[in-house]
N, C-alpha and C positions, 0 to 999 in steps of 0.2 A: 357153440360146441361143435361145428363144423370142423374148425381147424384144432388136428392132432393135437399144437401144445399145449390145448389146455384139459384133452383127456388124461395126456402126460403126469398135468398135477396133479390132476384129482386119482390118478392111479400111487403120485407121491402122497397124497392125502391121505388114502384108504390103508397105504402101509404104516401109516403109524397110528390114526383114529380104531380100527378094527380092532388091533391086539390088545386095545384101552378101553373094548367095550363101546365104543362109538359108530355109529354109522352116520353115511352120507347120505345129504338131499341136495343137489344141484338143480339151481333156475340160471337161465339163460337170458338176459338182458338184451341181444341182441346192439350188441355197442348204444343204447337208448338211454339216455339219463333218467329220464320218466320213468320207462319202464323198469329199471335199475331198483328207483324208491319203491314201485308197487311189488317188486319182489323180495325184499330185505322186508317188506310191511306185513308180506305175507308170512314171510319163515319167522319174526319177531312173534306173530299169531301162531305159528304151533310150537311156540317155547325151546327152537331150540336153545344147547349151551354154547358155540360159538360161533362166529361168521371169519370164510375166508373170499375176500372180494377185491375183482378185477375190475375197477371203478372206473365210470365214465361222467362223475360228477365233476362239475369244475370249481378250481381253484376259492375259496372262500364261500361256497356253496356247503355248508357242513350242517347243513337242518337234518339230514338222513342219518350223521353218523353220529349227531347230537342225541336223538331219536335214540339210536341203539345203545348210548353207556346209558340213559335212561333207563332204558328194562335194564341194566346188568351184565349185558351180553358184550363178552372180548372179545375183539375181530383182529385179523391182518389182513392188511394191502398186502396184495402182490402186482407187478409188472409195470405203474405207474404210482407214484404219488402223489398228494391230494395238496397244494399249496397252503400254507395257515395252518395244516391238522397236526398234528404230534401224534403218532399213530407205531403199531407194530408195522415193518415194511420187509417183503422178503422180494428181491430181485437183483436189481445192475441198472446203473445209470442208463439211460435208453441212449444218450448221446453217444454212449460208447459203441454199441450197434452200427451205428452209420461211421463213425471213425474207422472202427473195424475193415467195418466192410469196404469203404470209400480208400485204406491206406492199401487192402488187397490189390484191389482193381488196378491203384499207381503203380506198385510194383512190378505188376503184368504188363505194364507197359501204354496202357489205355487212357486218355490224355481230355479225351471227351465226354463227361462224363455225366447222365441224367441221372434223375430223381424220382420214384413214383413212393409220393407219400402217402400219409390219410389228414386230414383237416387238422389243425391244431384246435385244439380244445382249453387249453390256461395259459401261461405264460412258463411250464416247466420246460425245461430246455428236450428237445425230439429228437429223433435217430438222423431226421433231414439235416437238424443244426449240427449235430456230427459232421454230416457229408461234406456241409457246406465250408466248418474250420478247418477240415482236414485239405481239402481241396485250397481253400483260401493261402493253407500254412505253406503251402505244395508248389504255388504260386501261378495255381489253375483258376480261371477265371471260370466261373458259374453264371452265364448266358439267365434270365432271369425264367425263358420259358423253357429251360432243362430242367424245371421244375414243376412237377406236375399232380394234382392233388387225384384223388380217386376215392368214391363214396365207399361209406364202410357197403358190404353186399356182394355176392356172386358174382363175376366176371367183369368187376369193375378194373381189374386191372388191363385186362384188353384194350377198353377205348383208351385208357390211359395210355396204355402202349402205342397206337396207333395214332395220338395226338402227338408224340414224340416222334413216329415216322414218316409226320410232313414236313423238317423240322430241314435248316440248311444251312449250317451242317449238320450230319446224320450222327447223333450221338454214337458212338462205339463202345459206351456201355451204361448201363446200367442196374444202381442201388435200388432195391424196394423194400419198403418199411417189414415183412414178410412174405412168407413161402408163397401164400395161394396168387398174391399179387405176383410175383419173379414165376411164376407156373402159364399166368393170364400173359403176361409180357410175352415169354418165350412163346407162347403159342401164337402171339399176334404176329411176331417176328417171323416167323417159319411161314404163316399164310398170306407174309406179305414176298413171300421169295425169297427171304434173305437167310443168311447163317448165323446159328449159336456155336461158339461166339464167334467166328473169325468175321460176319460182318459188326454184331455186336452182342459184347456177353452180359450176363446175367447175374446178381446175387442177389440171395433175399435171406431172412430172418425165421430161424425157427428148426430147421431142418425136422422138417412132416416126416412118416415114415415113408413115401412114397417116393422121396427126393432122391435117389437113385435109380430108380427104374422108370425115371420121365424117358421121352426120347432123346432129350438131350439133361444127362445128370445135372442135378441144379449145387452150384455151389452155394453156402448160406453159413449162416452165423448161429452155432448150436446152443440155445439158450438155458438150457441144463433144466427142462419142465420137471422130469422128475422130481431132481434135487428140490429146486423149489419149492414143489406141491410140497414134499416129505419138513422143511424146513421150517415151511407157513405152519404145517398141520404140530412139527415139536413147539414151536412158539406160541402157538396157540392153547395148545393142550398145558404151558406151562402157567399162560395165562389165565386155563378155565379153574385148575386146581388150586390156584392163590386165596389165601384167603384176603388178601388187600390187594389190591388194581399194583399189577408192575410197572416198572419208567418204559416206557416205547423202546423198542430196541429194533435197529436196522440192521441185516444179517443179506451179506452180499454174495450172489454165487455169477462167478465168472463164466462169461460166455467163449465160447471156443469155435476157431475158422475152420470149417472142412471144405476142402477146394475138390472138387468134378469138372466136369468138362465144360460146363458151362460159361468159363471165363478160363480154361488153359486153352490156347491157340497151339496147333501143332507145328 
């Protein structure tokens, strides 16, 4: 709950739960699979009517979600999908993220081009494997340690950044799976002497509210949180009022490039 986009949804949530007589409870999972299940085990226990979840369960791991049409309870995914489940899903392909972001940075010119992801977790395709087709199509070769993973957590993008600037050659830019990682990056950049971007620039995912008034504006990939939350929260509520369970339906909200200074070279 640290990172803005997902106060984003839950403020798309409340505008349409509220005026329907609904309120929110948010638990926070902490990217934890485990702790994922003891939370959905817990709201299962005070009856709410339905669940909207940013899941870190993997792929044919569906004992939690099995759990929840048990009691009753209609849920949406948002922001990833769950492999094997047939489920409501409100987001955008994540590969499209790193395509996004990866096709910016060629346009600018930038030839070099690293990676700061987070762990792969199933076999759905990542914002990295973006990077990586878009680059491939490009006819950019991807060095294999321009690839660099970063634990979910506070200022994990820093080391990550700074494992990337012993690197020979010196990438001249880099994609990050999102904002707070592209915020750690720039910062490790800056305190290693060097310039955003004209030695190398930056984009990350999400655009936080803050992504303007860094010291160097962060460009990033606008994921539409609102829309989303407000989208999960109609599809939800159309689910809870059913009187018979409806077919899954996926409902896709397009991400949008906002460029700052962090990747325009003057």
């Amino acid at each position: 709950m640290m990172h803005s986009y997902y106060a984003e949804v839950a403020k798309g949530l409340a505008k349409v739960a509220i005026p329907s007589g609904y309120r929110l409870l948010i638990s926070n999972s902490e990217a934890n699979a485990e702790l994922e299940r003891q939370e959905i085990q817990a709201l299962l226990a005070r009856q709410v009517d339905g669940l909207v979840l940013s899941s870190f369960q993997r792929g044919g791991e569906t004992e939690i979600f099995d759990q929840i049409t048990r009691f009753g309870v209609p849920y949406v995914l948002i922001d990833r999908r769950i492999p094997g489940l047939e489920t409501h899903y409100v987001g955008w392909d994540q590969q499209a993220y790193g395509t996004m972001a990866a096709e910016h940075l060629i346009k600018c010119g930038y030839t070099r081009i690293a990676c700061i992801r987070y762990p792969q977790i199933d076999s759905n395709l990542t914002r990295a494997d973006g990077y990586r087709a878009t680059l491939n199509r490009h006819g950019i070769k991807v060095p294999r340690t321009y690839v660099i993973s970063a634990s979910y957590g506070d200022g994990t993008g820093y080391d990550a950044m700074r494992k990337l600037l012993t690197l020979d050659p010196l990438p001249d830019a880099v994609t990050c799976h999102n904002d707070p990682l592209a915020v750690d990056a720039i910062r490790a950049i800056l305190d290693a002497g060097l310039r955003v971007p004209d030695d190398i620039a930056v984009i990350g995912v999400g655009n936080i509210h803050y992504s303007d008034f860094l010291r160097v504006p962060l460009s990033t990939i606008d994921q539409g949180a609102l829309l989303i939350g407000q989208r999960a929260g109609e599809l939800l509520l159309r689910a809870m009022c059913s009187e018979r369970r409806i077919r899954p339906r996926e409902l896709s909200v397009r991400p949008k490039l906002i460029v700052r200074e962090s990747t325009t070279r003057k």
